[in-house]
C-alpha positions in Angstrom: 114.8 243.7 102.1 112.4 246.1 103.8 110.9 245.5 107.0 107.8 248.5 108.0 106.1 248.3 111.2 103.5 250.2 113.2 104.3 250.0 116.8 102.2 252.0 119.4 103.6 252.4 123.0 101.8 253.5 125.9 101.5 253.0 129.8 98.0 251.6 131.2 97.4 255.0 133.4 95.0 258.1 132.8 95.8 261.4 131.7 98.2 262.5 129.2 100.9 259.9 127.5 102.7 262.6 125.2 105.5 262.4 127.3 105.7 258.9 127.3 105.1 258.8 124.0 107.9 261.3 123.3 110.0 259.0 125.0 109.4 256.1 123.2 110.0 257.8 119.6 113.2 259.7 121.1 114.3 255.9 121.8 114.2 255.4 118.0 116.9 257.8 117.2 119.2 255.7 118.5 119.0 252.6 115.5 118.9 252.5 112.0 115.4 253.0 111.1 112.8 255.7 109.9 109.7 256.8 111.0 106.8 258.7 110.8 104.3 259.3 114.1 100.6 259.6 113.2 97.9 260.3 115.9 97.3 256.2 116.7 101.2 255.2 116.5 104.5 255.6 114.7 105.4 253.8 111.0 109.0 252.4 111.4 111.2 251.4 109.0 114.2 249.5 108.6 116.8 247.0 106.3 116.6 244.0 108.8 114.2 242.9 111.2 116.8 243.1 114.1 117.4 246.7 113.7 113.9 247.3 113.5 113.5 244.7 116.7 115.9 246.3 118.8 114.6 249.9 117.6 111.7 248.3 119.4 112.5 247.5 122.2 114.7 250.4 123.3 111.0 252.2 122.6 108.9 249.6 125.0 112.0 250.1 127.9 111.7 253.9 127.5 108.4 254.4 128.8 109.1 254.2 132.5 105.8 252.9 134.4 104.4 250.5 136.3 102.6 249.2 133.1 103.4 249.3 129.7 101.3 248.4 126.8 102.6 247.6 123.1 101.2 246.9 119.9 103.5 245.6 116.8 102.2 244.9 113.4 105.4 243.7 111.4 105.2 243.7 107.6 108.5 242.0 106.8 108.7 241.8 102.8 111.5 239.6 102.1 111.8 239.8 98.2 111.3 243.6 98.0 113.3 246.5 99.1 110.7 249.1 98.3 110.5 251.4 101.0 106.8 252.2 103.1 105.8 255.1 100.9 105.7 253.2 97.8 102.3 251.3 99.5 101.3 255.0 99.9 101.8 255.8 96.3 100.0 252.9 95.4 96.4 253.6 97.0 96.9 256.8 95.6 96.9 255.4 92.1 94.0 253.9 92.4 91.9 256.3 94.4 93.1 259.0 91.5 94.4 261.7 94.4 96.1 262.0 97.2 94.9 259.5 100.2 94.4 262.5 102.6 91.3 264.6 103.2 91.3 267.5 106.0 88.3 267.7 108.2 
């Protein structure tokens, strides 16, 4: 089984959050998942949706502030153990390139 996620963790304040952000993903290091940070969130991956829960959760508790704000999109495919890229690599078949495109 594969379970991918997007998770996006931030504190409710102005100014800069890429230390907070840091701090979250630094969090991750300590399970047994993958990831890849893009400029809206971080793609996480994992075998079992504990892992991936408590990878979670260690991210949310890292951000220290009086406000914390997290958004988690679970895509828990139970009968497949293909892995994140493989979605990816599908779009890409059908849009005939690579689904990327520099400004």
């Amino acid at each position: 089984m594969t379970v991918i996620a997007f998770l996006t963790v931030a504190p409710t304040r102005e100014g800069s959050l890429s230390a907070d952000v840091a701090a979250a993903i630094e969090a991750l290091d300590d399970y047994d998942v993958s990831y890849e940070t893009n400029p809206m969130g971080t793609v996480i991956e994992a075998d079992d949706i504990d892992e991936l829960l408590a990878a979670v959760g260690a991210a949310h508790k890292a951000v220290e502030a009086d406000r914390v704000g997290t958004f988690l999109k679970i895509d828990d495919k139970r009968t497949s153990d293909e892995p994140a890229s493989s979605k990816v690599d599908s779009v890409a078949r059908e849009l005939g390139h690579d689904p990327k495109r520099e400004r």
